[in-house]
C-alpha positions as CSV (number, residue, x, y, z in Angstrom):
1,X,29.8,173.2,54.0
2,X,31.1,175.5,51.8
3,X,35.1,175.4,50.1
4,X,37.5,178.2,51.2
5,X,38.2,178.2,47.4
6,X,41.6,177.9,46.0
7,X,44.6,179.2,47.6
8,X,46.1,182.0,46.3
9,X,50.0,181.3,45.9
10,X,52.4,184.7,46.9
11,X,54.4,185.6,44.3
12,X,58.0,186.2,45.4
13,X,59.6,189.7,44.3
14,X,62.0,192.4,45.3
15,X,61.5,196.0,45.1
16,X,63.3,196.6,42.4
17,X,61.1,194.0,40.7
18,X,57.9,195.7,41.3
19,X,58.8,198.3,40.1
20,X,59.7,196.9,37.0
21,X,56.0,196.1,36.7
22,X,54.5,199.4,37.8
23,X,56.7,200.8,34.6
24,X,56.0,198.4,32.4
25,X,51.7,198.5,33.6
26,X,52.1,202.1,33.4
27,X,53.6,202.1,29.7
28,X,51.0,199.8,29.0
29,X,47.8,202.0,30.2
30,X,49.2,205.6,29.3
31,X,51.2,204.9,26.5
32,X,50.7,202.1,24.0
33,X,46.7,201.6,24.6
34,X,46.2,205.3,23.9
35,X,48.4,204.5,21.1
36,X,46.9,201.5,19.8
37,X,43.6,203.0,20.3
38,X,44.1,205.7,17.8
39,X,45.2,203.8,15.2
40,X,42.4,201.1,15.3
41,X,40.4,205.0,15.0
42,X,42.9,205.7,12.0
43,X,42.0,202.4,10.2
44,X,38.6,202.3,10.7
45,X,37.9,205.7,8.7
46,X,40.0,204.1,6.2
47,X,36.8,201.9,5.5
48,X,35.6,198.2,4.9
49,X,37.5,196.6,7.6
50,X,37.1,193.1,6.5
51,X,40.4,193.9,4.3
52,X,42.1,196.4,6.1
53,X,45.4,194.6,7.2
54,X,46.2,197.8,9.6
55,X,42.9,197.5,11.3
56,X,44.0,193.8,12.2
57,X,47.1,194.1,13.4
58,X,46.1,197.1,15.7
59,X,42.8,195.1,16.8
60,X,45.8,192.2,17.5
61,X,48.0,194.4,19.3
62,X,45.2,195.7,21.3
63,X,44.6,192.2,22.3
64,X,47.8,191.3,23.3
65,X,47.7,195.1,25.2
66,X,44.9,194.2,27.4
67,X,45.8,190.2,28.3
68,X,49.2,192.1,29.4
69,X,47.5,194.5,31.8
70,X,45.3,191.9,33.4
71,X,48.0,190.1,33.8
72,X,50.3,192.6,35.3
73,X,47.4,193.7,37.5
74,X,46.9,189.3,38.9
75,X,50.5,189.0,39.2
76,X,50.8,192.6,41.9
77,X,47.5,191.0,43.6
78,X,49.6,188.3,44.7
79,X,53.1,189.7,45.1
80,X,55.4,189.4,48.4
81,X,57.8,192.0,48.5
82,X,61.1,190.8,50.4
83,X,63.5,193.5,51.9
84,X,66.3,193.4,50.4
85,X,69.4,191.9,52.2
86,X,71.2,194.2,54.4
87,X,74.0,192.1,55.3
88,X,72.6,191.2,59.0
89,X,71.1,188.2,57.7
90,X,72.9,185.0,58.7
91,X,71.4,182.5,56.0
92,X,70.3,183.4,52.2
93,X,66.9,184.4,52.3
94,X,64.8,185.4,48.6
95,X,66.0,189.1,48.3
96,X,69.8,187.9,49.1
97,X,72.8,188.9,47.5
98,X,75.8,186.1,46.9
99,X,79.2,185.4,45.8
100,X,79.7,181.7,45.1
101,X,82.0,179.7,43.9
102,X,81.6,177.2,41.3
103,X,84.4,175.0,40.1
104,X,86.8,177.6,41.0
105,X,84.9,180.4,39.6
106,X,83.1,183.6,41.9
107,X,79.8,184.3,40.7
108,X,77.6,187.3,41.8
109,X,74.0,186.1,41.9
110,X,70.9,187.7,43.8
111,X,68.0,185.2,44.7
112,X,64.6,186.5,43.1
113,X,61.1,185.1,42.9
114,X,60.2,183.5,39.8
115,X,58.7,187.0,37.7
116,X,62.2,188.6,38.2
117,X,64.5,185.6,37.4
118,X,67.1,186.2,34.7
119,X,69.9,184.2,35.2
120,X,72.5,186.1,32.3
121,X,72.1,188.9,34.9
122,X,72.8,187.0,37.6
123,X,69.3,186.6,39.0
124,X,68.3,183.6,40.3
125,X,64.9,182.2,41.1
126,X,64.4,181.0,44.3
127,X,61.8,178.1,42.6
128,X,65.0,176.8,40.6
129,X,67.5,174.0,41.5
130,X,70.1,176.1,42.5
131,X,67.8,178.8,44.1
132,X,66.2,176.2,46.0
133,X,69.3,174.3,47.2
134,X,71.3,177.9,48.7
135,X,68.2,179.1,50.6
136,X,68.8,179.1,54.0
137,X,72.8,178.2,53.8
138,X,74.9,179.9,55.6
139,X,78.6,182.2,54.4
140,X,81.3,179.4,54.5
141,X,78.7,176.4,53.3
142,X,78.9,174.7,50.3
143,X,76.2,172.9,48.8
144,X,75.8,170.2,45.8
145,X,73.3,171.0,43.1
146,X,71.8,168.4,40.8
147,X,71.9,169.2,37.7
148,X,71.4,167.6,33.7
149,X,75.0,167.4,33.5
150,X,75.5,165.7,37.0
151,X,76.0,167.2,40.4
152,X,77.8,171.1,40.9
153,X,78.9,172.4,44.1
154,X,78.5,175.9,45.1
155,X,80.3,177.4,47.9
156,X,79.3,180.6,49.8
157,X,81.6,183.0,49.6
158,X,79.9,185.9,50.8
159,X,76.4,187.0,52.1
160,X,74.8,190.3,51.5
């Protein structure tokens, strides 16, 4: 009998977040490979390439170019775009947008799949302790996150 193979895991992300990656694999094939290509051309009419510290770097760069692009192209196999929160939701779903309040202080977060999480911006991944713990929670709720320093409560202030 034959195995179904691995299962693919979905990849969380809003639309703002894939876009981010269409820019950045965009930049990537139009822009710095053409870029990159031309001065690997540069360095090589330069001559022996065994000491030609520009022909390295660009042959690096290169590298690091492609592995990039694969990598981008994987992670938009396997992406789930959410719709973003339009304020009929009743519970906080990946894609929502929040106000919370933690130890007396309002904080704006939106939960994010892991790709898009950047939590100095207020982005929170929906893998992480406190991303996990507010999914599905309702406005009103308050919940208890564990955390290294012991356990934080967050209470929903608003749903978006």
């Amino acid at each position: 009998m034959k195995s179904a193979g691995p299962k693919t895991k979905e990849i969380i992300i809003t639309q703002e977040g894939l876009n981010k990656l269409k820019v950045e694999l965009d930049e990537l094939k139009n822009v710095r490979r053409p870029e990159v290509i031309n001065r690997i051309k540069g360095a090589k009419e330069l001559g022996d390439l065994s000491e030609n510290a520009e022909y390295a770097a660009a042959k690096d760069e290169q590298s690091f170019i492609e592995g990039r692009i694969q990598e981008l192209d994987q992670i938009i196999k396997k992406l789930k775009v959410v719709k973003e929160a339009n304020g009929q939701q009743k519970v906080a779903l990946p894609g929502s947008r929040l106000v919370v309040s933690v130890e007396g202080e309002s904080m704006d977060i939106e939960l994010v799949g892991q790709t898009e999480a950047d939590p100095a911006k207020g982005k929170i991944s929906i893998d992480s302790p406190v991303g996990k713990t507010l999914l599905g929670h309702k406005k009103g709720e308050s919940v208890k996150v564990q955390t290294p320093d012991g356990e934080i409560a967050y209470k929903i202030v608003s749903l978006a």
